[in-house]
N, C-alpha and C positions, 0 to 999 in steps of 0.2 A: 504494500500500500504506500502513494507517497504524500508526503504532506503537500494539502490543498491548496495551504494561502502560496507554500512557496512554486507549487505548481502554475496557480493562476499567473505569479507573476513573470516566472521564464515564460511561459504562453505568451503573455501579451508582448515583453521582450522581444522575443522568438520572431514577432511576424510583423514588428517595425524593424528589426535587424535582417529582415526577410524580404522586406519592401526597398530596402536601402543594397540590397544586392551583398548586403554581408554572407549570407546564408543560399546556396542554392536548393532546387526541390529537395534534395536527398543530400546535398552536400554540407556539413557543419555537424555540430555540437556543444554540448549547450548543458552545463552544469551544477548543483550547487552543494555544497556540503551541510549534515545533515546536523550532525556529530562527530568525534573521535575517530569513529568506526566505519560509518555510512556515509554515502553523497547518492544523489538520483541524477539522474544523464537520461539524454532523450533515446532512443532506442533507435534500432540502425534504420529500420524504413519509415520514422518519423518524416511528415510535411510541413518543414517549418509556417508555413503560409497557417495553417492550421492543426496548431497542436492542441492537444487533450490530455485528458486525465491517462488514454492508455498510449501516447507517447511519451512516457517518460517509463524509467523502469527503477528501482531503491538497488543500489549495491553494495556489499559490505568489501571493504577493504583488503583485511583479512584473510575471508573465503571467499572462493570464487566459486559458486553456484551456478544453476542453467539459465539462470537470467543475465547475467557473464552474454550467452550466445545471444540476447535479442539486443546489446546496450549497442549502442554506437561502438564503432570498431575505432574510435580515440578513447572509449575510457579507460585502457590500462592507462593511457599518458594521462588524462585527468586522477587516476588514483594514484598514481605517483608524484604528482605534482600535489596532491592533499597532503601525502603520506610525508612528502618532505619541506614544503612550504608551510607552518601551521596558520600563517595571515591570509593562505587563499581559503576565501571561503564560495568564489565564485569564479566558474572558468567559461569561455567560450573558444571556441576555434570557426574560424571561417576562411572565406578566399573572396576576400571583397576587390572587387574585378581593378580599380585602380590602384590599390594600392601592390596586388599582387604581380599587374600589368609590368608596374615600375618595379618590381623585384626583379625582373627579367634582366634587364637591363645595364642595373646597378648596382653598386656593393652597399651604398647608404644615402639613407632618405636626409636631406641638407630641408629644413624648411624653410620657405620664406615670405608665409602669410604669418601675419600676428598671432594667431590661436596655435597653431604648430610650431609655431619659435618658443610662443611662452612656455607651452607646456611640454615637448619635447625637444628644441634648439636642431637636436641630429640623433638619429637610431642607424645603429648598423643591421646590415641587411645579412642573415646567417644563408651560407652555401652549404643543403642539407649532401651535397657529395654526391655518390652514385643511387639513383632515385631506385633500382630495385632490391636493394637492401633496406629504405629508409622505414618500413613498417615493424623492420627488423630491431633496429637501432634507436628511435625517436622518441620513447619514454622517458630515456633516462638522460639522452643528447639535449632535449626538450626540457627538461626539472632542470638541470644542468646551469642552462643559459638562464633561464628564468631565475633562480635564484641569487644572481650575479646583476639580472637587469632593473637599473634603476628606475626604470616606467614598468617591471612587469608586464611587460609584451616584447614577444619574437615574431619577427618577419621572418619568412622562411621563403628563398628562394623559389618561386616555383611552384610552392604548394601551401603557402594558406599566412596567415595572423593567427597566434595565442596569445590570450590576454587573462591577466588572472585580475581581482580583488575582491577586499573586504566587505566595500560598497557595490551594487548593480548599479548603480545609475552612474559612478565614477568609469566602470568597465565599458558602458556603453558611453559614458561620453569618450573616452577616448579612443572607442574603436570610430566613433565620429568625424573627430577631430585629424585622425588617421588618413582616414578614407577622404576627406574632403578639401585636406591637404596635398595627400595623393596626386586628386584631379585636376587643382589648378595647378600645380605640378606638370603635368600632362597637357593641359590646355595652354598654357604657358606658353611651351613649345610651338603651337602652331599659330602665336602672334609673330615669330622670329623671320 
């Protein structure tokens, strides 16, 4: 069973971070810790546009049970990232289309609108290596960076944003402030 009120609020979350291209139909993940022991994670054929009480599934830590096979295929790295961060109490992973655009590209995001200077000046851009190993590797490469990173979010070449905190509405503003730094980033360009 997963707690309701915290349910309702990834839901609603879930499908302005879905509307913003954070999240695609099937792509992302979306978590919160529960206790100690547990966190709930959306489930692997969750729509974030429209989640529910049975996209989400409760997982212990600890053990890993047959609800393990229905969570999202990132919750080992979300339970590692509880297990070793004790300030996350709330994670997301997505591939928000500009800012992952510019991973391509670049080794690190230089901002140069006001809200992206303020709040992160420059993030480097992590190169996850050879991509068919990375599902192999990324749990612990992932906790890793994160616990090193002073915003608490890794860009990852190629394949997506982790972002942890305490607060939800702090993680989503600056999965926000990311992404829309990103674009003029991008738009930028094709004033030149």
């Amino acid at each position: 069973m997963v707690d309701q009120s915290t349910m309702q609020l990834l839901s609603d979350l879930s499908f302005s971070m879905f509307s913003k291209n954070f999240f695609g139909i099937y792509h992302g993940s979306l978590s919160a810790k529960l206790d100690q022991n547990n966190f709930m994670i959306n489930t692997k054929d969750a729509v974030f546009d429209n989640i529910d009480e049975n996209s989400f599934c409760r997982l212990n830590m600890n053990k890993q049970d047959f609800r393990w096979n229905i969570a999202s295929m990132e919750a080992h790295v979300h339970s590692t990232i509880y297990t070793n961060i004790h300030e996350a109490k709330y994670i997301a992973f997505g591939m928000p289309i500009y800012t992952t655009a510019y991973s391509l590209v670049n080794d690190n995001i230089i901002f140069e609108d006001y809200f992206g200077k303020t709040m992160f000046e420059e993030i480097s851009i992590y190169n996850p290596g050879d991509f068919s190993t990375w599902y192999k590797r990324n749990a612990l490469e992932i906790t890793k960076y994160l616990k090193n990173s002073p915003n608490n979010m890794m860009i990852i070449k190629g394949v997506g944003t982790y972002v942890y905190d305490r607060d939800i509405h702090e993680l989503v503003k600056k999965i926000a402030i990311l992404e829309n730094s990103c674009r003029l980033l991008s738009i930028k360009s094709t004033f030149k």
